[in-house]
N, C-alpha and C positions, 0 to 999 in steps of 0.2 A: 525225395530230393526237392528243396524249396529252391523257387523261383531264382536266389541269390544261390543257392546252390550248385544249381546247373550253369548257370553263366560260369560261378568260379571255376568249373572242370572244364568247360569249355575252352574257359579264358588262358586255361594252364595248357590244355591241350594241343592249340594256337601255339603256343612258346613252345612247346614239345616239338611241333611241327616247324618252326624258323628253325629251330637246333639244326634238324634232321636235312633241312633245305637251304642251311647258308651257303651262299656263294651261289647258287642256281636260281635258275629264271622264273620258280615261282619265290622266290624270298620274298621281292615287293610285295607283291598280292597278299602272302599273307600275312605281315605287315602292316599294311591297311585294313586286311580281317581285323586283328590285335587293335591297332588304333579304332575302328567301328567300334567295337565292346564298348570305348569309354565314351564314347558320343551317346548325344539325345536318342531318342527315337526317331525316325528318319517316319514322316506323314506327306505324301501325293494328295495333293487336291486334284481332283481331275472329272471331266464330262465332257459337254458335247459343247462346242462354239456358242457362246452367250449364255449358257448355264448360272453362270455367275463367281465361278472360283475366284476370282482376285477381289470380289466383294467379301465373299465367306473368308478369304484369307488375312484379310483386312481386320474384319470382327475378331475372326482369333489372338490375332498378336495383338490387336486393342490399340491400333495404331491406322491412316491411312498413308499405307505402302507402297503396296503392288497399284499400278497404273490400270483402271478398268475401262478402256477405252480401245480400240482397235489400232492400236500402236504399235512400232515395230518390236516392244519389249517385251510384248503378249505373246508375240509370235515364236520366244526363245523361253525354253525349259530356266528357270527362273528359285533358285534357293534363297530361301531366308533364315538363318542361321544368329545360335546368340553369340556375340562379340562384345569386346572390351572396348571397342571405339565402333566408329560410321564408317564403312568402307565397300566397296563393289569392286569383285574380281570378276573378269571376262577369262573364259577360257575355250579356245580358237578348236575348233576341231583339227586344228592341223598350228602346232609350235606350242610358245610357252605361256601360261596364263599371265594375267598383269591386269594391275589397278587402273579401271579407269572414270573419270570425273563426273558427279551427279548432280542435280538439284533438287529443293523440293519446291513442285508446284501444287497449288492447292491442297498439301500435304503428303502426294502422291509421289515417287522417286522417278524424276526424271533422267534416265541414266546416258551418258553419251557415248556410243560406241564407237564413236573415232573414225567412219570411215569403212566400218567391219557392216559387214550385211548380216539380218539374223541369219542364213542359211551359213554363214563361215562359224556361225556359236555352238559351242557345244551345248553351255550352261553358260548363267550368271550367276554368282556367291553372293548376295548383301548379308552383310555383317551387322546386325544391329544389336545394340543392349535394348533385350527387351523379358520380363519375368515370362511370359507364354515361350519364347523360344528355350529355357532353362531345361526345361521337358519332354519338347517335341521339334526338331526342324522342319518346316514346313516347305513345302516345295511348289510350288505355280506349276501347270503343265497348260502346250497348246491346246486347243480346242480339237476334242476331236471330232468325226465328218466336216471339216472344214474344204473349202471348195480346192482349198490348196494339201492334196492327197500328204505331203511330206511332214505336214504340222501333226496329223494324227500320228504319222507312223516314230515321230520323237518322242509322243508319249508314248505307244509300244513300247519303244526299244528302251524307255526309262522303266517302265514297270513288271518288263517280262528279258528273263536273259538272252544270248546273243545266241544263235540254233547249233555254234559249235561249243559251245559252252552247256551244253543237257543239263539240267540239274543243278546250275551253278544258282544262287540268289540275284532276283532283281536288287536294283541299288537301293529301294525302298523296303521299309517296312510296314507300313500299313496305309491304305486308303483310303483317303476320303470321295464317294463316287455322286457327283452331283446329275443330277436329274432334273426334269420338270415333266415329263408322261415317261413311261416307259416304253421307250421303243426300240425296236431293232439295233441300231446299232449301242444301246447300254449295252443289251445284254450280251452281243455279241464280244463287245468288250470285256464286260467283266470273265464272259469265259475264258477270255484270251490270258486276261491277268491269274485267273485259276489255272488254266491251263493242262487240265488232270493230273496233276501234281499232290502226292499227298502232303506237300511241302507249304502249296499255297491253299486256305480254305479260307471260307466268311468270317472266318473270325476275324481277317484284319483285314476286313473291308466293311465299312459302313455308308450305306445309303443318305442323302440327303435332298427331300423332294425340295428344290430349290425354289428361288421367287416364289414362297409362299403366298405371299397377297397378293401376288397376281393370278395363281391357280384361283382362289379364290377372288378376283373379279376385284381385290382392294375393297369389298364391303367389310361392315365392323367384325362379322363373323367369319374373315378371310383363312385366317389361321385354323379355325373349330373343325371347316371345308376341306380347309388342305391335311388338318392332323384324321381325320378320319380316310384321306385318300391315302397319305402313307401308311395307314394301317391297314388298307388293304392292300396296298403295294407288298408292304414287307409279310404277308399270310401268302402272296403269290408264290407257288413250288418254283417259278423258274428264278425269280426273284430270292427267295430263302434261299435256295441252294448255294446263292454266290452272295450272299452281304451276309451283315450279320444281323442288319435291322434298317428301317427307312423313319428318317428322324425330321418335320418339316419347320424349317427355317426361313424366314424374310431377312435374305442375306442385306438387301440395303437398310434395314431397318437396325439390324443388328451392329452394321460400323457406323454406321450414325449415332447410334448409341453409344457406340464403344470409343468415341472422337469428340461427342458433342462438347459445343465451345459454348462460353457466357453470353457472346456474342448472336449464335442463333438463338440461343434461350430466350435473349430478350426480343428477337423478330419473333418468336413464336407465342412470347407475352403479347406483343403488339397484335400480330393476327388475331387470336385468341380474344381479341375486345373488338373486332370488327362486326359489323352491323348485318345479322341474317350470314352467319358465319355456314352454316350447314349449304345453306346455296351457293357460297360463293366457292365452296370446295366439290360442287358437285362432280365437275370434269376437271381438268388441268385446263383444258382451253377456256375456260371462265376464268379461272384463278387468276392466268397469266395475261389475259386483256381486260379484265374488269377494271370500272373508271377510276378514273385517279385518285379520288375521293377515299379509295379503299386504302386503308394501314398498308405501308411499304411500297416501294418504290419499284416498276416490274421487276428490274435483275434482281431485287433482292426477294422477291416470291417465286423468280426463276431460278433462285438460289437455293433456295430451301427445297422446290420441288426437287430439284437436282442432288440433294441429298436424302431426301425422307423420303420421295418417293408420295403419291397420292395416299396410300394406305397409314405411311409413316406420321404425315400431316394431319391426316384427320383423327390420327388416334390424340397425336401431342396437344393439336388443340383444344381437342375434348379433357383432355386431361387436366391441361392448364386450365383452362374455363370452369371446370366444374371443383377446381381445386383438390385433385388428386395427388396432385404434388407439389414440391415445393423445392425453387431455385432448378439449378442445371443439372445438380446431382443426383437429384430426387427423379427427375422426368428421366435422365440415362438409364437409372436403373431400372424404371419401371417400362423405358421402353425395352432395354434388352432383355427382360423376363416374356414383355410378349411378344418380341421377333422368334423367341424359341431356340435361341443361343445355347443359352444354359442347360436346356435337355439335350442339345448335340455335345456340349464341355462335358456334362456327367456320362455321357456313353465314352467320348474318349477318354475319360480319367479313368472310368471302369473297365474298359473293353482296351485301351489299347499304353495307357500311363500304368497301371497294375502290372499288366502283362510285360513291361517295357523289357526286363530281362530277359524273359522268355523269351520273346519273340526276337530281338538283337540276339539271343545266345543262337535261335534255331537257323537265323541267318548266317549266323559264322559258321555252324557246322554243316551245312550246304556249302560254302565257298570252301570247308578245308574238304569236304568231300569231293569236293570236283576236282581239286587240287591235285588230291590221293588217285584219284582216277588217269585224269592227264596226265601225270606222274606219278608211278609206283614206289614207293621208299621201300630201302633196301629191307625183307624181312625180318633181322634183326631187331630194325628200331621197334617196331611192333605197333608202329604207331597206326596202319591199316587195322588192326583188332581191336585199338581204343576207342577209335573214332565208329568202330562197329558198334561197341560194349555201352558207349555213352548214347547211340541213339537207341540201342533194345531200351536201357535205365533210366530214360528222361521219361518218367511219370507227368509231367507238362507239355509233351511233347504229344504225347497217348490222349492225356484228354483234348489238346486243342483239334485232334484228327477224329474224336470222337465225335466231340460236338459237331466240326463237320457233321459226319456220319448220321447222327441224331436229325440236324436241321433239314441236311436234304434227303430222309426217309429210307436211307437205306437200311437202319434197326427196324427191324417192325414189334414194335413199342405203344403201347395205347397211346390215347391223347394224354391221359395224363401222367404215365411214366416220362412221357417224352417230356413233358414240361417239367416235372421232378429231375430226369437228367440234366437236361441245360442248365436251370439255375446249379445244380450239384458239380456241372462241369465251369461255371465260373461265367456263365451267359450273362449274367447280371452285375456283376463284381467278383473279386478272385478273395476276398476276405470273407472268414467262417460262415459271418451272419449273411451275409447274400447269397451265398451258395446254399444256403438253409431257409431261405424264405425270410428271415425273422428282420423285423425291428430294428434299426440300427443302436438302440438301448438295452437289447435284449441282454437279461445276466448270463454268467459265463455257465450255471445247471441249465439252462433254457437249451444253452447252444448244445451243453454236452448231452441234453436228453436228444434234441430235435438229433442229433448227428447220430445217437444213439439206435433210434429210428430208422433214418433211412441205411444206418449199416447192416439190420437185421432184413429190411428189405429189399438191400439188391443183393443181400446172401440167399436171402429165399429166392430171390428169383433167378440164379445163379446155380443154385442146386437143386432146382424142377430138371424132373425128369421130362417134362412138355417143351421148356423152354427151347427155342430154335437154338441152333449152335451164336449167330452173332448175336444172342440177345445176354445167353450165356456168358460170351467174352466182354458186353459190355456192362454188363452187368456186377464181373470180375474188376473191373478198372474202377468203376465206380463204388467197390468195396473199400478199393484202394485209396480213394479219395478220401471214402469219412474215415477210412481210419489214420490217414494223414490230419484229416481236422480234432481228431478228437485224442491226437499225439502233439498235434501243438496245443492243447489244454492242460497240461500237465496232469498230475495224479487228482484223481475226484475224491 
């Protein structure tokens, strides 16, 4: 069953089940399941108070949005959605939602609640035309350990269902889980978002060791510091068990990049010819009081600092100085390759835009499960044995609980079968050639020998009489896999 596959039976399933429940009290609900299918993939940004989410969130939509400032708009569960026009819905935890009036300041959406306290919000909807929202709806969450107990517990209740509700789906589908050390309450977090559910696993939650250039101190080799602490974040058992990987990003580096105007290009040409440039950027407090004599005018180096950050600054200038690039276009992109952007876009296009089907399809059949639960339909319709028969048959469903299974060591697996499972289970990308290690050129004999391969290998290891029983079963699913890959190859 391919990824479009199982959405389709699912999607039919959903209309099965409105048939079977017109006129009664879960119609809406599932309704809204129906309506979910054709929406983006639903992405939580979320961490711990100053982590940096509405900067990271920023860098994705490749716009400055979300307010990163300790404002009252931080404080409310916060959607950004794609749209035909500019628009912000409020919606009241108590009556009916409604439009109401924004600005933008310094690029940022200054939204005006009317009068409404964030604690009366449930959420906010902005509506924006933007190509990154096409694929993923991104969602702002409060900071969690915040001094104010209630801001955490609204991204709970967004990422993990309601306790009468067992089993039902959070309103999300995958997270983004930002960090800067790993402490207590991440991880106490991410168990919560897991929740021992074989429903929820690391597969749709991805790590992001945040403010990279400041783990590393904002020297030139900020990034090298931080990319080698997230790789040993993401090797941690307690870590591995709940993400699916830790990816380090300089989130202000990366919307700065993904914003920059002609206008700092040219303050940053200007800096960039100033006299004993390496010294005057050694602290920010030189920067911003050095004599006047220096290129730009304070608020306009208090300006820049405010965007780029010290790390941001000294990379652009170096760049510009030694002529690495060229105009505004040129320095964007080379800054948002080394804020580490793009290796967090390629795990989400791999790990969670590939999967989008999947992982919306596994969310509707949790919500009509819970449905069929709270409400039994009449035997006849028989819709309780479909909604059975489709999650025994969801072969994506099996490997996404495998890998689970794989990651946090409950297969006992060598090191390098385990590493042979995950890519085989889609750890890397959900297309042929990733799941097979190869090349993204590799020809179509290459794939069908490599697949060839590992299907004679997890048959063997499948049909050892040594093999423990769950290495057996996964071993069996992972049969099932190559010979899925090597059924979309057509005849050899």
């Amino acid at each position: 069953m391919s990824g479009s596959g199982v959405a389709e039976r699912i999607a039919a399933l959903v209309q099965a089940a409105i048939g079977v429940y017109t006129g009664g009290p879960a119609e809406a609900e599932l309704r809204a399941v129906a309506d979910r299918l054709a929406e983006p993939l639903r992405v939580a940004i979320a961490g711990r108070v100053k982590a940096g989410k509405s900067t990271l969130l920023n860098a994705l939509v490749g716009q400055q949005l979300a307010a990163t400032d300790a404002g009252e708009c931080t404080r409310i569960v916060t959607w950004y959605v794609d749209g035909l026009t500019y628009r912000v819905d409020l919606h009241p935890r108590e009556g009916a939602s409604r439009q109401v009036p924004f600005r933008r300041v310094r690029g940022a959406l200054d939204i005006r609640l009317d009068g409404v306290t964030a604690a009366e919000v449930e959420r906010l909807v902005v509506q924006w035309p933007a190509p990154a929202l096409r694929t993923m709806s991104l969602i702002d969450t409060p900071g969690m350990g915040s001094a104010t107990t209630a801001l955490g517990e609204r991204t709970e209740a967004l990422l993990t269902p309601e306790a009468e509700l067992e089993g039902a789906p959070a309103e999300v589908d995958a997270v983004v889980y930002l960090m800067r050390h790993v402490h207590g309450e991440d991880v106490r977090f991410l168990e919560t978002f897991q929740d021992g559910s074989p429903d929820r696993n690391p597969v749709n939650t991805v790590g992001v060791l945040a403010r990279a250039d400041e783990v590393g101190h904002a020297r030139p080799d900020a990034l090298e510091v931080a990319g080698r602490i997230a790789t040993r974040y993401a090797a941690d058992p307690r870590i591995r068990a709940l993400c699916r990987t830790v990816v380090p990003v300089a989130g202000l580096l990366a919307s700065a990049a993904a914003a920059l105007r002609e206008s700092e290009y040219r303050m940053i040409e200007v800096l960039a010819r100033a006299p004993d440039l390496d010294r005057l950027l050694l602290t920010a407090d030189r920067l911003l009081t050095a004599p006047t004599d220096v290129p730009l005018l304070p608020d306009e180096r208090a300006a820049l600092l405010d965007r780029f950050g010290m790390f941001g600054l000294r990379l652009a200038t170096r760049m510009v100085r030694d002529g690495e690039v060229g105009g505004a276009r040129g320095l964007a992109a080379a800054l948002a390759e080394a804020s580490g952007l793009p290796l967090l876009q390629a795990v989400l296009a791999d790990q969670f835009a590939a999967r989008a089907e999947v992982l919306k399809a596994r969310s509707a059949l949790m919500a009509l499960e819970a449905v069929v639960r709270r409400y039994p339909p009449p035997a006849a319709s028989g819709l309780a044995r479909d909604v059975e028969r489709v999650r025994a048959e969801a072969h994506e469903f099996a490997e996404i609980a495998l890998l689970d299974a794989v990651r946090s060591g409950a297969v006992p697996l060598s090191p390098d079968e385990a590493s042979g499972a995950e890519l085989l289970l889609g750890a890397s990308g959900t297309d042929a050639r990733s799941r097979l290690g190869l090349a993204a050129d590799a020809g179509p004999e290459q794939v069908r020998k490599a697949a060839a391969d590992q299907h004679l290998r997890w048959q063997l290891r499948a049909e050892h009489p040594a093999s423990p029983r769950e290495v057996r079963q996964a071993a069996r699913l992972l049969v099932r896999s190559c010979e899925g890959i090597l059924g979309g190859l057509g005849p050899g």
